[in-house]
C-alpha positions as CSV (number, residue, x, y, z in Angstrom):
1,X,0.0,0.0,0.0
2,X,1.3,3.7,-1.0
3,X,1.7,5.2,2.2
4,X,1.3,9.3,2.3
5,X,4.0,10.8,4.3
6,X,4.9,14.2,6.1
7,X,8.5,14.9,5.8
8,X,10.5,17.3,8.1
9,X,14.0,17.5,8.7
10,X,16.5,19.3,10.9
11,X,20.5,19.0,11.4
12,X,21.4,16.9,14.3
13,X,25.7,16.6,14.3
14,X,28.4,18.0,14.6
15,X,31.6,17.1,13.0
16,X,35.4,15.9,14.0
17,X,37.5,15.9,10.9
18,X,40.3,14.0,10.3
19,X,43.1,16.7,10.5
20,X,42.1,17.6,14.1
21,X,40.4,21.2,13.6
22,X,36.7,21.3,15.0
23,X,34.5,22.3,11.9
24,X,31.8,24.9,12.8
25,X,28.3,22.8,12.9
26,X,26.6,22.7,9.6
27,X,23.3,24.4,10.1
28,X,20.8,23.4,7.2
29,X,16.8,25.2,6.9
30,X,14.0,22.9,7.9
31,X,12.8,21.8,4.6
32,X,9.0,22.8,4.3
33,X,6.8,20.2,4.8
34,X,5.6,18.4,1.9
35,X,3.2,15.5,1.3
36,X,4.6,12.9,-1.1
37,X,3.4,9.5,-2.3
38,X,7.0,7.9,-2.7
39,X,10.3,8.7,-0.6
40,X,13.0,9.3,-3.1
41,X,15.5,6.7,-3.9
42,X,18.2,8.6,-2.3
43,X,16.8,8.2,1.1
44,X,16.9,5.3,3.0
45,X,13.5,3.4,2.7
46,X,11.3,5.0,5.1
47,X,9.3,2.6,8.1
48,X,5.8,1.2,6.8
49,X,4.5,2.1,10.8
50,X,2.4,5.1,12.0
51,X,6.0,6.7,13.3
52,X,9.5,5.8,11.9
53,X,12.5,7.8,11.4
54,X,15.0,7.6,8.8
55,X,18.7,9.4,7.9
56,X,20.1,10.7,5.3
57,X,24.0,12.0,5.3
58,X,24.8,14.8,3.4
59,X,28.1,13.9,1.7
60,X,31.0,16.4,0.9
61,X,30.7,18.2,4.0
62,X,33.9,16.6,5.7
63,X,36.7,14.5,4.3
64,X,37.0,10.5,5.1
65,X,38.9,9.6,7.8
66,X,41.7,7.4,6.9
67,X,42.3,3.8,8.9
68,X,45.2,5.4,11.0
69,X,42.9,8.2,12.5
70,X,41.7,7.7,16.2
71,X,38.3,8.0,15.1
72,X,36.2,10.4,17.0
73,X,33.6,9.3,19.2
74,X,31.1,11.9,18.1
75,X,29.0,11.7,14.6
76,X,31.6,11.8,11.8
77,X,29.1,13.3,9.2
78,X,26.6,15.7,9.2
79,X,23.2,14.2,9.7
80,X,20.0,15.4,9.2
81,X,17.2,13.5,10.6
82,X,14.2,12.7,8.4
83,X,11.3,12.1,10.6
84,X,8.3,10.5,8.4
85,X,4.8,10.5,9.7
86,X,2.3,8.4,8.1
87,X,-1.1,8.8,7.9
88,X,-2.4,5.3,8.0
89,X,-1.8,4.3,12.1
90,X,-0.6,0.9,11.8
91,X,-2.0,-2.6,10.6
92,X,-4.4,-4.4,12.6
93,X,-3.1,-6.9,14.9
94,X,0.2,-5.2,15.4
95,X,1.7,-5.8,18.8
96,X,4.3,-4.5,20.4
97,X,6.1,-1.3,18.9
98,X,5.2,0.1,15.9
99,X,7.9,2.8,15.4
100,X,10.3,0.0,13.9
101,X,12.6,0.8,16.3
102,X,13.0,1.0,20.7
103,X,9.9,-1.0,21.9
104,X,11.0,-4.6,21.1
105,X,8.1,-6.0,23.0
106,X,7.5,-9.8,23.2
107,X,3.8,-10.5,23.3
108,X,1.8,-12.3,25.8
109,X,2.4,-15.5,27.2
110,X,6.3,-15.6,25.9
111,X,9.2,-16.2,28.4
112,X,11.0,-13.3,30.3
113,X,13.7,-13.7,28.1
114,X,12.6,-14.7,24.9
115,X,12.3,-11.9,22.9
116,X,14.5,-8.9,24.4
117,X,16.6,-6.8,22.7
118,X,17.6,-7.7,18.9
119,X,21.0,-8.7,19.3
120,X,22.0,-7.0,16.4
121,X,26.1,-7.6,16.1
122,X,26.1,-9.2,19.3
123,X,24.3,-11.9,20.9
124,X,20.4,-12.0,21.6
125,X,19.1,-11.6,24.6
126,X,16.8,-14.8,24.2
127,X,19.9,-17.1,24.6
128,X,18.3,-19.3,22.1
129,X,15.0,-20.9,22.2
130,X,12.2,-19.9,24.3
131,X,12.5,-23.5,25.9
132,X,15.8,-23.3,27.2
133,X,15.3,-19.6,28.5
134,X,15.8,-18.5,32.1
135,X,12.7,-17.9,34.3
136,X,12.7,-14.7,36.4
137,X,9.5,-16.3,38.0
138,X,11.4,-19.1,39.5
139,X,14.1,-17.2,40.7
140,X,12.3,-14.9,42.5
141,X,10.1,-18.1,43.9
142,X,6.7,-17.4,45.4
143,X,3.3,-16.9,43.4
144,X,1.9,-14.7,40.8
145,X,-0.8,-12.1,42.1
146,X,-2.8,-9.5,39.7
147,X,-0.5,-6.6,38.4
148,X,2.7,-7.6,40.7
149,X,4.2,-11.7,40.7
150,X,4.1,-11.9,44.0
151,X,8.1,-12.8,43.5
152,X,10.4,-11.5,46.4
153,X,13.7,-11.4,47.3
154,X,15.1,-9.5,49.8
155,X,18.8,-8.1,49.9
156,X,20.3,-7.8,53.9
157,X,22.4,-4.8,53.4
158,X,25.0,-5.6,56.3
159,X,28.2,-4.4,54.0
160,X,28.3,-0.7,52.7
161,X,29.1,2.2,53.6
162,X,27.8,6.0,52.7
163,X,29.7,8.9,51.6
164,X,29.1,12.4,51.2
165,X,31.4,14.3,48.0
166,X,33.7,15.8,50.8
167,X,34.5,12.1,51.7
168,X,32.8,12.6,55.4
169,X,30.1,10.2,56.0
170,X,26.5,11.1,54.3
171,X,23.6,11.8,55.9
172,X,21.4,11.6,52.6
173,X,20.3,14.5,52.4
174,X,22.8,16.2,50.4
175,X,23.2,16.0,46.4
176,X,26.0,13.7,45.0
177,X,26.2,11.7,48.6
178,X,26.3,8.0,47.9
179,X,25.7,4.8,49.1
180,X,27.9,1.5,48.2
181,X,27.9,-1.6,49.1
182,X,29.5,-4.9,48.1
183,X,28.3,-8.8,48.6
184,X,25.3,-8.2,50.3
185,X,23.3,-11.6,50.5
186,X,20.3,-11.9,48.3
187,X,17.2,-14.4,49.9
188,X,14.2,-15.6,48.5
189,X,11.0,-15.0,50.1
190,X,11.7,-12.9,52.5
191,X,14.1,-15.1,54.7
192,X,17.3,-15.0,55.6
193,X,17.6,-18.9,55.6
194,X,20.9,-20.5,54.5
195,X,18.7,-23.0,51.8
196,X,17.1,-19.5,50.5
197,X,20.1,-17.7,49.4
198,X,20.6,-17.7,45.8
199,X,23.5,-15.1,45.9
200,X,24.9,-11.6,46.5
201,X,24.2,-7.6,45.0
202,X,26.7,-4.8,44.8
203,X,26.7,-1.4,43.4
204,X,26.3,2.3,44.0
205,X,23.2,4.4,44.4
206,X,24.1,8.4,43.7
207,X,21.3,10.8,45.6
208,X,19.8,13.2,42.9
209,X,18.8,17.4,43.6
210,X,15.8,17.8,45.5
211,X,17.3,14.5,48.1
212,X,13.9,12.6,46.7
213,X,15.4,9.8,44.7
214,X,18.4,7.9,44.0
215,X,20.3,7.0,41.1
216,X,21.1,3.3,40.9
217,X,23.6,1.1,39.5
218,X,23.9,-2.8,40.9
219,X,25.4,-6.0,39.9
220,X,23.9,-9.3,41.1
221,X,25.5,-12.3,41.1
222,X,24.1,-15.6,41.6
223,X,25.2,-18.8,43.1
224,X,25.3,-20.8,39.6
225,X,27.5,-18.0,38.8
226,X,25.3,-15.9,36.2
227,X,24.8,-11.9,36.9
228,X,22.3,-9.3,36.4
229,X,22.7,-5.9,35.8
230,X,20.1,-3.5,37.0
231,X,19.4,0.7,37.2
232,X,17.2,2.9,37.5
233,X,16.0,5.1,40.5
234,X,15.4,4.4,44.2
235,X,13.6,6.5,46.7
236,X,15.5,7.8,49.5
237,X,12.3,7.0,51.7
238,X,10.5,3.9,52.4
239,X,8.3,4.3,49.3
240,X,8.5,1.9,46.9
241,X,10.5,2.6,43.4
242,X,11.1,0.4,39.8
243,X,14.2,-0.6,38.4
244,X,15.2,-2.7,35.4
245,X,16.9,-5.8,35.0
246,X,19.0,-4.3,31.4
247,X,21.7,-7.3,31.0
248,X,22.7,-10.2,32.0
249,X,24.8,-13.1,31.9
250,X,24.2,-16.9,30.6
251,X,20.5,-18.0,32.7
252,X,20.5,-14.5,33.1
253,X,20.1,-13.0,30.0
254,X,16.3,-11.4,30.7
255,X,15.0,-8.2,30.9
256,X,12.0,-7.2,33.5
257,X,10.4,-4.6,35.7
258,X,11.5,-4.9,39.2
259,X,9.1,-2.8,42.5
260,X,12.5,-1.8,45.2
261,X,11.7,-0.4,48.4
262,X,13.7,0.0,51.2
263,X,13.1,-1.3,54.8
264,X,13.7,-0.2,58.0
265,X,14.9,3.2,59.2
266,X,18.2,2.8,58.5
267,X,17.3,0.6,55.2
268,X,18.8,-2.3,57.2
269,X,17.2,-4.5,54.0
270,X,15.7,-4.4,50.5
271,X,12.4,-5.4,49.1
272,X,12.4,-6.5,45.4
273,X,8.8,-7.8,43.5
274,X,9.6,-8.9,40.2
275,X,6.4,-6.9,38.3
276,X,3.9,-8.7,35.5
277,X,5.1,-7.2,32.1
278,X,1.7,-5.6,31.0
279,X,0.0,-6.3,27.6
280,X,1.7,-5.2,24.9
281,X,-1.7,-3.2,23.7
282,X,-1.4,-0.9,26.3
283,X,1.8,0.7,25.6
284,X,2.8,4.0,23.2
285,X,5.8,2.9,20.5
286,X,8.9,4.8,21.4
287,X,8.6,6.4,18.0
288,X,5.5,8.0,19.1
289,X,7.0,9.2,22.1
290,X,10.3,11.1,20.3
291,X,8.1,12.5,17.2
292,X,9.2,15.9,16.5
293,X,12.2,15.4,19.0
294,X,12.1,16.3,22.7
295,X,13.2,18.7,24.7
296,X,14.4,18.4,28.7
297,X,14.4,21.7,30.2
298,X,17.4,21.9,33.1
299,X,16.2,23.9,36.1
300,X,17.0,20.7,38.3
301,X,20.5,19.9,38.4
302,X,23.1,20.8,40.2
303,X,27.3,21.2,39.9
304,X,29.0,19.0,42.5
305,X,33.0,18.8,42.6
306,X,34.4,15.5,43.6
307,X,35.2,17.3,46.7
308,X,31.6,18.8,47.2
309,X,32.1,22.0,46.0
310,X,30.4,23.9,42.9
311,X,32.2,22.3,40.1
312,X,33.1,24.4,37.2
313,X,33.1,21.1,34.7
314,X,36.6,21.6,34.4
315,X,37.8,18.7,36.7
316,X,38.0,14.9,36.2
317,X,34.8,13.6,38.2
318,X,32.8,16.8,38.6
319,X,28.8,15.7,37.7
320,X,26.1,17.5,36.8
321,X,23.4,15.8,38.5
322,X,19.4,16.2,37.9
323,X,16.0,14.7,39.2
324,X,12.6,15.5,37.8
325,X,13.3,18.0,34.8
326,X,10.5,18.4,32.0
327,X,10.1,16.5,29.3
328,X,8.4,18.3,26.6
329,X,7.1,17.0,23.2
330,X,8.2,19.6,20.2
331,X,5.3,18.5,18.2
332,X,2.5,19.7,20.9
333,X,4.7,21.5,23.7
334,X,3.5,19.4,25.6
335,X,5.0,17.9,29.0
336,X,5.2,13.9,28.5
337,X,7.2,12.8,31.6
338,X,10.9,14.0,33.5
339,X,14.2,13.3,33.2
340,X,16.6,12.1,36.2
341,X,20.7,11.4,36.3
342,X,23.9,12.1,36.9
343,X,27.2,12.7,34.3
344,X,30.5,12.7,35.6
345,X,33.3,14.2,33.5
346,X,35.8,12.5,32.0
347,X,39.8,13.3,32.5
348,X,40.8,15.5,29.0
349,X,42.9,13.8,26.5
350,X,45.3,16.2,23.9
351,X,44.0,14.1,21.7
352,X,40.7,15.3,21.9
353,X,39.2,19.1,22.1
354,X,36.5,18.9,24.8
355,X,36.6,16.1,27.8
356,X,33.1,14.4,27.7
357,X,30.3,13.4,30.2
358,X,29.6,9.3,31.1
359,X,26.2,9.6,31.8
360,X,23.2,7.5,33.4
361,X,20.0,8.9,33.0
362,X,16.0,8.3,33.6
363,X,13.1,8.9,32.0
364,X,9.8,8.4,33.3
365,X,6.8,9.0,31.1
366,X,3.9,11.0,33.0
367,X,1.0,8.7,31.5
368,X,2.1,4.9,32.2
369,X,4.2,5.4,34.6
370,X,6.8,3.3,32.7
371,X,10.8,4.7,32.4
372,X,13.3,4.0,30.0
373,X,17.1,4.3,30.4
374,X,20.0,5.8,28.8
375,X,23.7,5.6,29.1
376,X,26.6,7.1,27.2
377,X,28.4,10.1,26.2
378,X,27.9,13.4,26.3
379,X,30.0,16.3,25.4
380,X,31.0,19.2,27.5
381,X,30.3,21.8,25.2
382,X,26.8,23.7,24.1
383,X,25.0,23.1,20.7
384,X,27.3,20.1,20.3
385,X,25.8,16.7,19.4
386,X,26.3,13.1,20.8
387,X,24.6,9.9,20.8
388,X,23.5,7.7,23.9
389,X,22.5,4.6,24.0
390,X,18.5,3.5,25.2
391,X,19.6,0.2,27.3
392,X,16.2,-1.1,28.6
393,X,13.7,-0.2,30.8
394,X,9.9,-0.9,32.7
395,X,7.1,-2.0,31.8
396,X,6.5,-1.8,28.2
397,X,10.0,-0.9,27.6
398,X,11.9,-3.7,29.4
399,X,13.1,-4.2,25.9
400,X,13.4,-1.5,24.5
401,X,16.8,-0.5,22.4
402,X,17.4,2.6,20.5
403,X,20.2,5.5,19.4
404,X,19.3,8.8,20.7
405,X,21.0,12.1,19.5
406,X,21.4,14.7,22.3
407,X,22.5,18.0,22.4
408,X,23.0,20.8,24.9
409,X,21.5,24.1,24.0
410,X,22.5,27.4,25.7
411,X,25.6,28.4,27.1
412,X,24.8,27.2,30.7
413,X,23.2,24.1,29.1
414,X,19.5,25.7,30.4
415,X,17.7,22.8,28.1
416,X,18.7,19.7,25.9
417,X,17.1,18.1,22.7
418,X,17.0,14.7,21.7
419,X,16.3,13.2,18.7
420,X,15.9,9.3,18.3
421,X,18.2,7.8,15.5
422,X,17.0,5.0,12.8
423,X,19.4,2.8,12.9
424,X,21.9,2.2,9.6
425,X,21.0,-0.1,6.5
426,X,21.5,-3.7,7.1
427,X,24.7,-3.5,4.1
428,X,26.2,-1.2,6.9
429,X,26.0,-3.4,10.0
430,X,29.0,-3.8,12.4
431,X,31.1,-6.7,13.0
432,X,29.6,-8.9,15.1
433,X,30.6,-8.6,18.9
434,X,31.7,-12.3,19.1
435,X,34.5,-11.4,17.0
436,X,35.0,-7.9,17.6
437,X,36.3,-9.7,21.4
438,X,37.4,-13.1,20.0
439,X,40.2,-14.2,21.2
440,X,43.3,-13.1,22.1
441,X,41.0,-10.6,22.8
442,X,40.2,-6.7,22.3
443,X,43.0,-4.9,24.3
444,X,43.0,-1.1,25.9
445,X,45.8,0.6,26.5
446,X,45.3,2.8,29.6
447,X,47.1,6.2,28.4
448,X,44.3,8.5,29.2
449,X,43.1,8.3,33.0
450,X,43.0,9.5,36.5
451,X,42.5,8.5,39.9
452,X,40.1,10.8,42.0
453,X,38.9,10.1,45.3
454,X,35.6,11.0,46.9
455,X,37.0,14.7,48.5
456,X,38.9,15.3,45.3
457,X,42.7,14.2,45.7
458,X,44.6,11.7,44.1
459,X,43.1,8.2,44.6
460,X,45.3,5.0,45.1
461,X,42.5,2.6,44.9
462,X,42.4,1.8,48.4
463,X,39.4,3.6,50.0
464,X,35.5,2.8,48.6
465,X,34.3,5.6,46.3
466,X,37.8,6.3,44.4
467,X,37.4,6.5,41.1
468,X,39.6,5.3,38.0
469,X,38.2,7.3,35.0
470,X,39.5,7.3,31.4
471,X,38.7,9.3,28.6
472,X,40.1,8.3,25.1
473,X,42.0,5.1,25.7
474,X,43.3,3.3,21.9
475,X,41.1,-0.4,21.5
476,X,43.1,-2.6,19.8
477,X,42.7,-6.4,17.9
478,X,44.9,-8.6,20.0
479,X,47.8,-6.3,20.9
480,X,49.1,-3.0,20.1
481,X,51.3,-3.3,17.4
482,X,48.8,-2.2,14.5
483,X,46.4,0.8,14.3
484,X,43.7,0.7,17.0
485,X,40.1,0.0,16.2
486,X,37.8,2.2,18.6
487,X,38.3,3.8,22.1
488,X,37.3,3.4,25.6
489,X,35.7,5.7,28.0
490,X,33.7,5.6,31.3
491,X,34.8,5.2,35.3
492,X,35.2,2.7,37.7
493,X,34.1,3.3,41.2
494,X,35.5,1.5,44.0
495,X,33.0,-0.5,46.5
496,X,33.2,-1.2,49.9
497,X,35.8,-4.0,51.1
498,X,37.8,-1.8,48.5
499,X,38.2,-5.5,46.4
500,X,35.8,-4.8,43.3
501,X,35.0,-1.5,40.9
502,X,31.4,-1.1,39.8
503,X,32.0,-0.3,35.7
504,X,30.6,2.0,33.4
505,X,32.1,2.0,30.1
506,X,31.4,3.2,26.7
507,X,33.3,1.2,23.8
508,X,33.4,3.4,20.0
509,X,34.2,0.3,17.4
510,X,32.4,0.9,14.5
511,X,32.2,5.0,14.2
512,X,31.3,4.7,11.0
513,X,28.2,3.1,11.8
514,X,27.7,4.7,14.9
515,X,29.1,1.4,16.4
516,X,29.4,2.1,20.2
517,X,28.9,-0.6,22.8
518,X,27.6,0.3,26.5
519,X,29.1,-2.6,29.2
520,X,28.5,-2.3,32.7
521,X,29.5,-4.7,35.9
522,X,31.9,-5.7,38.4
523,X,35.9,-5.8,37.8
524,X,38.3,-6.6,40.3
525,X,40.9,-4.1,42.0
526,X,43.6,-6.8,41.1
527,X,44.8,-8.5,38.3
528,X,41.8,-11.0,38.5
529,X,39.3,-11.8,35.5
530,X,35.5,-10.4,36.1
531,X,33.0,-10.0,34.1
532,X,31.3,-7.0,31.8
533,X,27.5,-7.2,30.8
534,X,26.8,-5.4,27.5
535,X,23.7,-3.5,28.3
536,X,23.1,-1.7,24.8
537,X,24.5,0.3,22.1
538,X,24.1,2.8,19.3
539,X,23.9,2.4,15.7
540,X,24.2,-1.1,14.1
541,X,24.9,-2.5,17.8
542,X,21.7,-1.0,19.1
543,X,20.0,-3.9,21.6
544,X,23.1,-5.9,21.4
545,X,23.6,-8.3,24.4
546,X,26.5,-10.4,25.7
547,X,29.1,-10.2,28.4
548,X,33.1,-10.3,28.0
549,X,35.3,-10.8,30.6
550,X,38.1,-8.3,31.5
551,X,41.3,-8.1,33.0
552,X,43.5,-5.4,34.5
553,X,47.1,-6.2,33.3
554,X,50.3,-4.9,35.0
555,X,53.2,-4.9,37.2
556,X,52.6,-4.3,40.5
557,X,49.9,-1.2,41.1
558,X,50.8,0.0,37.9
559,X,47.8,-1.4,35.3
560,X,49.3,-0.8,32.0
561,X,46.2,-2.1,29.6
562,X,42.8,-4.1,29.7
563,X,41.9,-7.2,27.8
564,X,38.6,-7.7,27.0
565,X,37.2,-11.2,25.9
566,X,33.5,-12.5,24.5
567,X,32.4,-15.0,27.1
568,X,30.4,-17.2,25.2
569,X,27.4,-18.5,27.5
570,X,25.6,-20.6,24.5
571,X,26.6,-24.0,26.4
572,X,24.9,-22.3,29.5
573,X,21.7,-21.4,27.7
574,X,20.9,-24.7,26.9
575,X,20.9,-26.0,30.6
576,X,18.7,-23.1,31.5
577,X,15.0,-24.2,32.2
578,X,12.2,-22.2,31.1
């Protein structure tokens, strides 16, 4: 069927050239809408769904980098972003999302895992067949109840430790103070009996402006050896909050909604429900929810130094930290839902022109209730573009996957747009994960980093909350010798018993293709092997799944590089019972 479409587009990159020299951005005029009954060839075949976006590159506007650049990690072209509105709403019958893109829903009745993220140039998050799938039911035990499972585990949190930016202990009611904690047991049902433990959680929660809600980042690991990674936010009350299960590892490989509270005064203990996933019918395609772009207005955040004082963002681990800012629709100006996070900035490289942001961010939609999460980089500069990653979510986006283009507008960064990405032509897809890490392994060269503790000075790694960040770091296939293949960024933040880091890290492979790879999870403060979950990705490794395992290598304190290997669980899947 012809399919009548409403064309708009606007300029959405920035541009890194080869020989070093930051072009000005490109501006281009908004074409004027028109109604046409075919795309042209030259554009890349629109979506046959109510909302779908498409891109075009605009060639000529930069030269081609050669093999032995460092390629940037921002958009290496100017973009603009077609967004193409149909006027038919869909077929009947169609479930899930219908934007082609960010709401990979299963439908009813399908296992937890079965149908996550797409996998593309990594490994699905089904782990196979929907018989051999993990059950998130049968891990959290107990029986299923109306809107909630009934599921519980509860986490005893007898090891961590809370600290204010100044590196005092935090009361919690300060922006920026945090809350670690490392190997706390993990029991199902609600008991703390020896035959009900099924294994252990660690991570960091990170209180948000306004003292209301925390932002969380955990690692479980279970007793058959699989982990979980899960974010989102937390109240810093007894209220109840939702986070996401977004990775995982071998059985683990799910995504679902997950209800947190804490208990007792002194949240001596942790409440999790795993939560129904709700009909598929119910829920609003991430396509409709970016149309026309969207637009956070900052009047929420705040500037906190590593050692609690107004950070200037021109210090390794300053963050810019936010909780509950607008989220406005530019098609109707309209408030949809709020934005929550934190960034912390990134040691400067010479090789680069403006240090970046790793970020961690929420977004809650006002009408469902339902959040999604991003994670990536952003750049410390105004009306400069980057992309982030969507890595999951609740409700009807536990699966949801996507590239989102954001931008800082305004000297002061008063607002930010975002734009959501299709992502490349099939002929351009990346090379697959399993052999981007095949052995001997992708290694990083740590050149670019810095060691910050929680008031500010030069960490050693031996107290919980210093930080290891890196900015820039050369990838390379195997070992160093030849021209390196992406770069690393992100931070490592030390837990409690000062033996593991929990990881954020953002891998650029395939820039090309806007090939970057979000991993997240524990990694030992020794020369030990853990293990990294990929959580998501942008471009042609949007929804890609897996886990690697990596390595600090080294003399001594000194870690010189970090080797990074797929882990291949397929053997693991096929014990799993559904």
């Amino acid at each position: 069927m012809r399919i009548r479409t409403i064309i708009s587009a606007v300029l959405a990159a920035t541009i890194l050239p080869r020989d070093g020299q930051l072009l000005a951005q490109q501006h281009l005029r908004s074409l004027p809408e028109v109604a046409i009954d075919d795309p042209p060839m030259t554009m890349i075949e629109l979506g046959k769904d109510a909302y779908s976006m498409s891109m075009v590159k605009f060639v000529g506007l930069r030269p081609t980098p050669s093999t032995a650049d460092h390629r940037p990690i921002f958009r290496d072209s100017s973009v603009a972003m077609i967004s193409s509105r149909s006027e038919d709403f869909g077929s009947e019958g169609d479930s899930g999302s219908k934007s082609g893109k960010g709401g990979k829903s299963s439908g009813e009745g399908a296992c937890p895992c079965s149908s996550g993220k797409s996998g593309k140039a990594g490994g699905s998050k089904s782990g196979g067949s929907s018989t051999t799938c993990p059950s998130l039911q049968d891990l959290f035990g107990g029986s299923s109840k109306s809107s909630k499972s009934g599921r519980i585990l509860v986490e005893v949190n007898k090891n961590s430790e809370d600290i204010a930016p100044d590196g005092t202990t935090a009361d919690f009611n300060t922006t920026a103070d945090m809350d670690l904690w490392h190997e706390n047991r993990l029991y199902q049902n609600s008991s703390e009996d020896t035959d009900n433990l099924i294994g252990t959680s660690s991570g960091f929660r990170t209180l948000l402006p306004g003292a209301k809600n925390f932002q969380c980042a955990m690692t479980w690991t279970l007793d058959t050896g699989d982990i979980f990674y899960l974010t989102g936010l937390s109240p810093n009350s007894n209220e109840s909050g939702v986070i996401a299960i977004t990775g995982g590892t071998g059985c683990a490989k799910a995504a679902g909604s997950i209800q947190m509270r804490a208990l007792g005064e002194d949240f001596e203990s942790y409440e999790y429900e795993l939560l129904e996933p709700p009909s598929t019918t119910t829920c609003t395609p991430l396509g409709d929810r970016f149309w026309g772009g969207l637009t956070e207005n900052n009047t929420n955040s705040e500037a906190v130094a590593a050692d609690g004082r107004f950070a200037g963002f021109n210090k390794t681990a300053d963050q810019r930290l936010w909780s509950e800012n607008d989220l406005s629709s530019n098609d109707a100006a309209d408030i949809i839902g709020k934005s929550s996070g934190f960034c912390t900035l990134l040691p400067s490289n010479p090789n680069s022109f403006h240090p970046v942001f790793q970020c961690a961010m929420t977004w809650t939609f006002d009408d469902m209730g339902d959040s999604i999460y991003l994670s990536g980089l952003s750049r410390n500069h105004p009306d400069r573009s980057s992309v982030v990653a969507i890595t999951g979510g609740t409700g009807c986006y536990e699966n949801a996957a996507g590239s989102v283009l954001m931008t800082g507008v305004g000297a002061n960064f008063e607002s930010y747009e975002y734009e959501l990405l299709e992502p490349p032509p099939e002929a351009a897809a990346c090379v697959p994960l399993e052999d981007v890490f095949a052995a001997p392994g992708l290694l990083e060269v740590n050149d670019h980093w810095e060691g910050v503790t929680a008031d500010g000075g030069e960490a050693y790694f031996n107290k919980t909350a210093d930080m290891d960040l890196s900015f820039g770091n050369p990838l390379y296939q195997g070992n160093s010798s030849g021209q390196p293949v992406g770069l690393s960024y992100g931070f490592r933040t030390l837990l409690p018993g000062i033996a593991v880091f929990q990881c954020s890290t953002t891998l650029t492979i395939d820039e090309s293709n806007d090939g970057r790879v979000t991993l997240a999870g524990l990694s030992p403060n020794s020369n030990e092997t853990g293990i990294l979950v990929v959580t998501g990705g942008t471009g042609c490794y949007e929804g890609a799944t897996g886990a690697v395992e990596f390595t600090a290598q080294g003399q001594g304190d000194v870690v010189d590089s970090y080797l990074y290997v797929w882990k291949n669980t397929t053997e693991e899947d096929d014990t799993c019972d559904c």
